[in-house]
Backbone as ProteinMPNN parsed JSONL, in Angstrom:
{"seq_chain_A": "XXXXXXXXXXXXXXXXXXXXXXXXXXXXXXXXXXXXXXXXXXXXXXXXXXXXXXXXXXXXXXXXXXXXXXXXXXXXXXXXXXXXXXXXXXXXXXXXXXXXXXXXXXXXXXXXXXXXXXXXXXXXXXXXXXXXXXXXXXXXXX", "coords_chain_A": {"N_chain_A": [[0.82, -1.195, 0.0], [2.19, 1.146, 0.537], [3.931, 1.965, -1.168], [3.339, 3.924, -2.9], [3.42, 6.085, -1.407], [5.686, 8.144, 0.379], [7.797, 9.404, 3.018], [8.729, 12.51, 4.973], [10.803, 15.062, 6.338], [11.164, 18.358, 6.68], [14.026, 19.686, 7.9], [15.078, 21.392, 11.236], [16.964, 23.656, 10.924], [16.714, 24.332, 7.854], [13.794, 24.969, 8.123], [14.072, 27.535, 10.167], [15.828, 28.92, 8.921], [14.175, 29.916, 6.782], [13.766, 28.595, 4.548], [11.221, 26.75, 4.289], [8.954, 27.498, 2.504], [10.482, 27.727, -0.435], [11.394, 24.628, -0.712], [9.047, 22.912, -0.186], [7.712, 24.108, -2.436], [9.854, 23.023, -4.203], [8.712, 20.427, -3.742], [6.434, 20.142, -4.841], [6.552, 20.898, -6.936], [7.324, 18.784, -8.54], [5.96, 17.276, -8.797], [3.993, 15.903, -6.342], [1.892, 15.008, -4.187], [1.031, 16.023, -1.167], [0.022, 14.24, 1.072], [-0.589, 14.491, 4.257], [0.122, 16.889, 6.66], [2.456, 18.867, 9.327], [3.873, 21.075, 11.523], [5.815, 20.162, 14.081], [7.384, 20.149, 17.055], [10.284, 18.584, 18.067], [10.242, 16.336, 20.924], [12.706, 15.538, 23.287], [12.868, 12.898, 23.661], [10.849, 11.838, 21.654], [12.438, 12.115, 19.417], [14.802, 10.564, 19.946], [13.135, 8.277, 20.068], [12.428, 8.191, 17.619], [15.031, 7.971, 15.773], [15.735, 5.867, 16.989], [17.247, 3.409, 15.763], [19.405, 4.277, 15.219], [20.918, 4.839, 17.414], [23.34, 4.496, 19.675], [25.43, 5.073, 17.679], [28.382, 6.889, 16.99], [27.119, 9.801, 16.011], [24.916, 9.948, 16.997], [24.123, 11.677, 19.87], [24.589, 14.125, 18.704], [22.812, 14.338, 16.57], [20.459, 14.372, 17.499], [20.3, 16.358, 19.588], [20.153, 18.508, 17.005], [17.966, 17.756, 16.039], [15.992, 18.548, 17.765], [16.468, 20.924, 18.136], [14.751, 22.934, 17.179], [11.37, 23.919, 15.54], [10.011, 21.634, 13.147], [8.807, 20.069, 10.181], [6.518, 17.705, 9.487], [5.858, 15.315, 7.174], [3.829, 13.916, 4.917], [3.926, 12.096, 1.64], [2.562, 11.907, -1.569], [3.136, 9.751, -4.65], [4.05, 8.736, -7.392], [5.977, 5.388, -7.249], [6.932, 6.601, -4.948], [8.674, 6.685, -2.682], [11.607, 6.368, -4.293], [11.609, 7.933, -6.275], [11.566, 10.471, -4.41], [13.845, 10.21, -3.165], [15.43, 10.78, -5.025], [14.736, 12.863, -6.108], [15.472, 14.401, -3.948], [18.255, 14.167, -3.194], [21.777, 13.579, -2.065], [23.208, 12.409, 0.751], [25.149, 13.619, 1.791], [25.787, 17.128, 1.013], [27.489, 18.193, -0.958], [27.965, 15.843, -2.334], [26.18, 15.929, -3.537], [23.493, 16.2, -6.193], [23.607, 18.78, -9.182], [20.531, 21.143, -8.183], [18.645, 19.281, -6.824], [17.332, 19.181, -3.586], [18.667, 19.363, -1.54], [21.106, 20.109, -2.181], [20.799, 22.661, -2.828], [19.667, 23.682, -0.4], [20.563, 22.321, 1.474], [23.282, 22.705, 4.595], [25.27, 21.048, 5.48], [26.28, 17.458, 6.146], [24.827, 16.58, 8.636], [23.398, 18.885, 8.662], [21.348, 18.731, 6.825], [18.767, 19.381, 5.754], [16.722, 18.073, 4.644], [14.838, 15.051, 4.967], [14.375, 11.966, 4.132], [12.318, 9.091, 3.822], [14.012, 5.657, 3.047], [13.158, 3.381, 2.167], [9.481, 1.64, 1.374], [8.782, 0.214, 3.621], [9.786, 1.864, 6.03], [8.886, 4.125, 5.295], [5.889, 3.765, 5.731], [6.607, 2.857, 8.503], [7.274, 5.519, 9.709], [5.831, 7.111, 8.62], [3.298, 6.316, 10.256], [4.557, 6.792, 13.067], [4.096, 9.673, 13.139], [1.821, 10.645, 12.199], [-2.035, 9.858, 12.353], [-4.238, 7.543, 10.72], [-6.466, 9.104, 10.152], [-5.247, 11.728, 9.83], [-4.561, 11.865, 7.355], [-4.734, 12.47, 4.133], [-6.722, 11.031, 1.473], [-5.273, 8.311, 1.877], [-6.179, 5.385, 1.224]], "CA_chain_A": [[0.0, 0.0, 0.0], [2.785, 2.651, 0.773], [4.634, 2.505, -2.668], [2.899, 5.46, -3.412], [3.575, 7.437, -0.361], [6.396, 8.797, 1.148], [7.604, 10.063, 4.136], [9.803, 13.424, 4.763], [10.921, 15.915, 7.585], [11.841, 19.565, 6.83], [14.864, 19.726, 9.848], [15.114, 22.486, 11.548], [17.756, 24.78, 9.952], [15.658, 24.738, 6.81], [12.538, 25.918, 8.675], [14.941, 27.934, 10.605], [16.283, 30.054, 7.855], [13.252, 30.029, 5.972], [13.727, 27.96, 3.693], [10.215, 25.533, 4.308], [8.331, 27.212, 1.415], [10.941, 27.024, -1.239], [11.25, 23.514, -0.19], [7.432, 22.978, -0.415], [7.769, 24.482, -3.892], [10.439, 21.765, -5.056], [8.136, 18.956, -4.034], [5.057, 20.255, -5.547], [6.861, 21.311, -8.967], [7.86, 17.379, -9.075], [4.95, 16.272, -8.725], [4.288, 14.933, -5.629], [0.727, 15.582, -3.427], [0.937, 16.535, 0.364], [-1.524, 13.485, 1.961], [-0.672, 15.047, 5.449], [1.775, 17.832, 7.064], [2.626, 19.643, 10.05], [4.933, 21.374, 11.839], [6.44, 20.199, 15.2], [8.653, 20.239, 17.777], [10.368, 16.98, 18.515], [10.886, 16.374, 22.34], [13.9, 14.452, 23.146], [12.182, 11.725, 23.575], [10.299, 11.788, 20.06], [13.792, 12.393, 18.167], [15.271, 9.518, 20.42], [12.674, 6.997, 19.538], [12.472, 8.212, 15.787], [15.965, 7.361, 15.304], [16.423, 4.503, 17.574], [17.815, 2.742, 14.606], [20.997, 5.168, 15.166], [21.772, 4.617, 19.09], [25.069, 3.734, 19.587], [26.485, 5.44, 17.053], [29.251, 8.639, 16.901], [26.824, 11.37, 15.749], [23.423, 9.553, 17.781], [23.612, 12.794, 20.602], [24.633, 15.228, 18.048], [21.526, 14.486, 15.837], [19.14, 14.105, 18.592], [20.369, 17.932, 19.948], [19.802, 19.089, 16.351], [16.525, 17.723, 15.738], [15.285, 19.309, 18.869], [16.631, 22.217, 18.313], [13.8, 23.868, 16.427], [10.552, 23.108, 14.62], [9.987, 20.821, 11.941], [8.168, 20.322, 9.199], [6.608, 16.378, 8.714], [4.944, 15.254, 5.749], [3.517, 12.254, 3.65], [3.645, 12.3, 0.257], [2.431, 10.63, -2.653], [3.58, 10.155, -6.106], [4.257, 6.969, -8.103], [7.0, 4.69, -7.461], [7.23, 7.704, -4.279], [10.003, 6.894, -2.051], [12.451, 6.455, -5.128], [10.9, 9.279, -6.916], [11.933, 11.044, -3.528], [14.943, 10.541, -2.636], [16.188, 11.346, -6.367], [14.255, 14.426, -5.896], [16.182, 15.329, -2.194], [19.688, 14.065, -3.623], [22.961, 12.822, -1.57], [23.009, 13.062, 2.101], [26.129, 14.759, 1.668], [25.029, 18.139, 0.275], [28.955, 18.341, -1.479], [28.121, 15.203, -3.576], [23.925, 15.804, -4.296], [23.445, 16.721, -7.839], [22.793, 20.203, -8.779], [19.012, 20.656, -8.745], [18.487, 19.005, -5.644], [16.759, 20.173, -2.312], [20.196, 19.554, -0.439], [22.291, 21.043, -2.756], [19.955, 23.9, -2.974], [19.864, 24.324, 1.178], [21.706, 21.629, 2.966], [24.534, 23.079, 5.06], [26.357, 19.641, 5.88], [25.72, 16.341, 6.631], [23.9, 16.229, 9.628], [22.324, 19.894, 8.3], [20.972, 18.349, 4.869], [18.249, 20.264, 5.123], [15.422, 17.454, 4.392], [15.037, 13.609, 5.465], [12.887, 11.02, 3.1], [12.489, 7.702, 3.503], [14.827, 5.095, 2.255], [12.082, 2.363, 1.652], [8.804, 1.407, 1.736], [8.709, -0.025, 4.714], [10.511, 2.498, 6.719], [7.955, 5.074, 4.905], [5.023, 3.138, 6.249], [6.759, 3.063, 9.973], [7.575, 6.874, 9.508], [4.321, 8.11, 8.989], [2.355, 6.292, 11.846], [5.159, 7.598, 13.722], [3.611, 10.838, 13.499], [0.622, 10.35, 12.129], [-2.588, 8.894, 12.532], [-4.769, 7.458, 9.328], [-7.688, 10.205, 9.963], [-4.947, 12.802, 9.245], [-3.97, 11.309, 6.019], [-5.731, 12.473, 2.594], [-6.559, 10.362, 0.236], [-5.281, 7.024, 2.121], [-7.232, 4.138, 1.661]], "C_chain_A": [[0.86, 1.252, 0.0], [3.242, 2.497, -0.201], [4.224, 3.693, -3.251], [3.212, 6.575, -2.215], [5.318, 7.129, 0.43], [6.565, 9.57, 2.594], [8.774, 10.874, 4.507], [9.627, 14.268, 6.347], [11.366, 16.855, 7.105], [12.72, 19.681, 8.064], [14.879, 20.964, 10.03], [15.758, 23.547, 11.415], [17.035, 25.13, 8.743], [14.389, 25.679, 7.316], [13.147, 27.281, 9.215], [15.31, 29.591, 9.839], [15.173, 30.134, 6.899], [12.974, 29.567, 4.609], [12.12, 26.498, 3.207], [9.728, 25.564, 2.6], [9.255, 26.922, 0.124], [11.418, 25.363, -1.739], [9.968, 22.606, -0.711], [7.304, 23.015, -1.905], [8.271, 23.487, -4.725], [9.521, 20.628, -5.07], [6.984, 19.162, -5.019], [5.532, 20.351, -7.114], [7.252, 19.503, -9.414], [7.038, 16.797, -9.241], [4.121, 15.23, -7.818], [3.203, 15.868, -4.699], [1.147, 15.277, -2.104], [-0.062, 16.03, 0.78], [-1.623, 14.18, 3.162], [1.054, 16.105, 5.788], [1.39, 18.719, 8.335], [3.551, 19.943, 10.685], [4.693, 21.024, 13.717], [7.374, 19.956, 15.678], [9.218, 19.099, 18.389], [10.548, 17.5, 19.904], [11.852, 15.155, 22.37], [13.606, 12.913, 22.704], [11.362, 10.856, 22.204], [11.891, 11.179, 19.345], [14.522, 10.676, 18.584], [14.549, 7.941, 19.898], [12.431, 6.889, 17.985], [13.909, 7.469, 15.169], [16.839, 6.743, 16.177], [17.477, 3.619, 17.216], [19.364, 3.431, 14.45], [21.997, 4.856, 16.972], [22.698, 3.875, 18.521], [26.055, 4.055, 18.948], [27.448, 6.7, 17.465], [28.387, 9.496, 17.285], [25.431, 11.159, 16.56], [23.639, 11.099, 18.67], [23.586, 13.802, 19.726], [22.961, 15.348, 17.274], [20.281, 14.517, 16.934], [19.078, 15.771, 18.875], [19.808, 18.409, 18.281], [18.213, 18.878, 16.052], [15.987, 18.399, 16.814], [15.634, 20.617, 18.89], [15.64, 23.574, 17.698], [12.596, 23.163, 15.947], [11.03, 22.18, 13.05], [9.216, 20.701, 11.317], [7.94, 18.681, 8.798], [5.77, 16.019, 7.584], [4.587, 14.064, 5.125], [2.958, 12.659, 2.54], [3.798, 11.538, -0.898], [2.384, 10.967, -4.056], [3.79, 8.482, -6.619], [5.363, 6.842, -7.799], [7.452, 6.297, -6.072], [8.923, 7.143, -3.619], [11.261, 6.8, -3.199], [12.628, 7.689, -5.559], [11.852, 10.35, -6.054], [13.272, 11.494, -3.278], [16.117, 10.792, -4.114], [15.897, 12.854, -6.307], [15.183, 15.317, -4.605], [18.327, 15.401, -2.395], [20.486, 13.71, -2.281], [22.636, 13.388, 0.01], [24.002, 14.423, 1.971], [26.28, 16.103, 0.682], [26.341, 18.583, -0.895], [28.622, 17.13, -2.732], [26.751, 15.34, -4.113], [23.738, 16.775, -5.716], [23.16, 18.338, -7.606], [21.374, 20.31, -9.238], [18.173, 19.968, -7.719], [17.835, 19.571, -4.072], [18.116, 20.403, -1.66], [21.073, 20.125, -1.123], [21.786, 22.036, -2.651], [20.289, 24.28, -1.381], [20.16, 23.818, 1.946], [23.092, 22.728, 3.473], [25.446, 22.225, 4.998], [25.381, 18.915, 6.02], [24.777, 16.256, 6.986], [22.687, 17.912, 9.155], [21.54, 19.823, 7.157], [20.366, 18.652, 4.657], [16.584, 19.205, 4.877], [15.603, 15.722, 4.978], [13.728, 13.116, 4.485], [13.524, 9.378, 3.46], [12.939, 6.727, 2.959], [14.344, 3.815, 1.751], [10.65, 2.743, 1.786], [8.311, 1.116, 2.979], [9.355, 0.8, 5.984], [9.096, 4.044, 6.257], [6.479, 5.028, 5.692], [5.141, 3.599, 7.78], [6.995, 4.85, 10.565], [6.968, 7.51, 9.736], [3.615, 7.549, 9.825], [3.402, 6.355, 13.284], [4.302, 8.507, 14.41], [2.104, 11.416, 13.175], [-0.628, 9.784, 12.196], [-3.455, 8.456, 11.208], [-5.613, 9.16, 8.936], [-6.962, 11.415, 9.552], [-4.589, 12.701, 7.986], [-5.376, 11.723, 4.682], [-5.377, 11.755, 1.902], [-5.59, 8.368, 0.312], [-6.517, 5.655, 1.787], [-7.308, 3.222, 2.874]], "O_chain_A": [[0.411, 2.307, -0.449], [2.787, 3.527, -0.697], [4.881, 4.335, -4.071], [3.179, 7.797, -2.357], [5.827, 6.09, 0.852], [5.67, 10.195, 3.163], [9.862, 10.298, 4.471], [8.731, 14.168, 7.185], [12.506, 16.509, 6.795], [12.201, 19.766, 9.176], [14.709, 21.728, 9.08], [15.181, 24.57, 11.786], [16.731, 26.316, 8.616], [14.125, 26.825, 6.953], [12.675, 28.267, 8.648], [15.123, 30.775, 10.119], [15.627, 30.654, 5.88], [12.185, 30.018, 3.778], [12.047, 25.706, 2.267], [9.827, 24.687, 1.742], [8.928, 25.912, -0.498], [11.711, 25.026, -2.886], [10.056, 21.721, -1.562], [6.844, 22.068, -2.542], [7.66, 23.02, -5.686], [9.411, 19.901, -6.058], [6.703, 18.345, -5.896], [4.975, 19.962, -8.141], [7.413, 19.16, -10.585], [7.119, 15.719, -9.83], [3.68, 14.143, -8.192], [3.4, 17.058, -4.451], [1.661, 14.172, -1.931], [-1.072, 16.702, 0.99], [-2.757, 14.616, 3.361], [2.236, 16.089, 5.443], [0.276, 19.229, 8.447], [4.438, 19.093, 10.609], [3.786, 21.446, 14.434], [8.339, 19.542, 15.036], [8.572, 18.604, 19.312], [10.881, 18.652, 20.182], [11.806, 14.122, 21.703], [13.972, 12.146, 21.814], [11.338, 9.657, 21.927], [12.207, 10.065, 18.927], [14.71, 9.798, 17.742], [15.102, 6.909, 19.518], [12.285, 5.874, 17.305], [13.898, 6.601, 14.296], [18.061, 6.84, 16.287], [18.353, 3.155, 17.945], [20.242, 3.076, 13.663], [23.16, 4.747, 17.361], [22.89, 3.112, 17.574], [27.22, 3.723, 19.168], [27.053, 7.444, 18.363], [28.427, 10.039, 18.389], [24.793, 12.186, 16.796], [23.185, 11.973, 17.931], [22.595, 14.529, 19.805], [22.162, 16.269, 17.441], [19.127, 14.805, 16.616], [18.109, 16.443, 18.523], [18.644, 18.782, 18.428], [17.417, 19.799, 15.872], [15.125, 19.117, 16.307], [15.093, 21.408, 19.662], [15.826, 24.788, 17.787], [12.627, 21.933, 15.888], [11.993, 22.172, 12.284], [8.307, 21.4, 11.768], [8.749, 18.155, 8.034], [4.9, 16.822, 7.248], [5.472, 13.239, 4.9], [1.932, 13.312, 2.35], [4.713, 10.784, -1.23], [1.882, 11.949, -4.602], [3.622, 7.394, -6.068], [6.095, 7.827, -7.891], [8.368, 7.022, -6.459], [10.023, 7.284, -4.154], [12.189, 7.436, -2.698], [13.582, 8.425, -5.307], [12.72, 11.009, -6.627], [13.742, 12.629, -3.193], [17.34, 10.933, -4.072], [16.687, 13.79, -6.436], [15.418, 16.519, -4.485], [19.214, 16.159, -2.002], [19.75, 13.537, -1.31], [22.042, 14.409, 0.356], [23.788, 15.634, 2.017], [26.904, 16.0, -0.374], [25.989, 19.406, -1.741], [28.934, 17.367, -3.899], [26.379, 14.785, -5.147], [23.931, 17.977, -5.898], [22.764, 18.971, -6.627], [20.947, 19.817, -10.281], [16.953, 20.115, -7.799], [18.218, 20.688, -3.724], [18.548, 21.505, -1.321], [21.941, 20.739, -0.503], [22.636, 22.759, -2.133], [21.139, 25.141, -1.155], [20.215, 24.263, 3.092], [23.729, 23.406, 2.667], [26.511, 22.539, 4.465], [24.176, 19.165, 6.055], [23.787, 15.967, 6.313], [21.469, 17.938, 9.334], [21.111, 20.822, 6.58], [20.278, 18.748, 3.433], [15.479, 19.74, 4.971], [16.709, 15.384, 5.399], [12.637, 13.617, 4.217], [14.613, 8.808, 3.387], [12.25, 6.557, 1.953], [15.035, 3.171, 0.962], [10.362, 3.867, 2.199], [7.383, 1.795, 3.419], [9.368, 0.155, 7.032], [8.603, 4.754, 7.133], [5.977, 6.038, 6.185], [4.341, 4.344, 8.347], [6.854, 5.203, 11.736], [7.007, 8.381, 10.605], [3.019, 8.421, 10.457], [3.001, 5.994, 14.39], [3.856, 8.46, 15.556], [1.466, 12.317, 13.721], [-0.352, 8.595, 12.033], [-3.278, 9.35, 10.381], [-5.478, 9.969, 8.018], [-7.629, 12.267, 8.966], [-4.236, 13.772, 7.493], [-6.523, 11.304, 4.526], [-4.218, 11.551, 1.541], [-5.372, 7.563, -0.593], [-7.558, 5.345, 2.365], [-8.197, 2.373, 2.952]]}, "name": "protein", "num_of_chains": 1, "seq": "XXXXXXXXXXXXXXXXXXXXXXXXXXXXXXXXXXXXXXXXXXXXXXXXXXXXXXXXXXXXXXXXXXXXXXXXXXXXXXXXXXXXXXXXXXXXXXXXXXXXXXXXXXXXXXXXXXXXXXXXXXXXXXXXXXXXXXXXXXXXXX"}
């Protein structure tokens, strides 16, 4: 069922510097409908269990402090063949190798500042959005 949807985070330097709507702008010019979105504020605790899948590593506190450090921007979005679609559309983590044309080349700072987050499967897209969402906020789910 999720092959069509996606799941993304504006981080908080983007929102930050004002970058959401140009942002906003790239997905929509690609082609790609906004089932659900809103902006909040992770609490440690959120950021911690979002990227559980990272404990243990090096940069695990660093990213946890940045995601909390500001609003955010989450989103599900659907397009054909979406999470692919997506993350061609958002380009390289590393905003130094992401094509030009790209959201992250366009307003990543670094690495950990890349500026956007998308889903790297299906199944991770799926767990992503009932993360933060619940169906009833979702347009256009079945």
């Amino acid at each position: 069922m999720f092959n069509d949807y996606t799941f993304s985070i504006i981080k908080p330097n983007s929102v930050r510097t004002g970058k959401t709507g140009p942002i906003l702008a790239m997905i929509n010019e690609a082609g790609f409908q906004i089932a659900a979105m809103k902006m909040i504020r992770l609490t440690k605790d959120q950021a911690e269990s979002f990227y559980d899948i990272h404990k243990g590593k090096p940069f695990f506190n660093d990213l946890i402090d940045f995601m909390t450090s500001g609003p955010v921007v989450v989103m599900i979005l659907k397009h054909d063949n979406a999470v692919e679609s997506f993350r061609h559309l958002i380009g390289s983590t590393d905003p130094a190798k992401a094509e030009e044309g790209t959201i992250r080349h366009e307003f990543a700072v670094n690495v950990q500042m890349n500026a956007i987050h998308g889903s790297d499967s299906p199944e991770n897209a799926d767990r992503e959005s009932h993360f933060f969402f619940s169906r009833v906020e979702v347009f256009g789910m079945e």
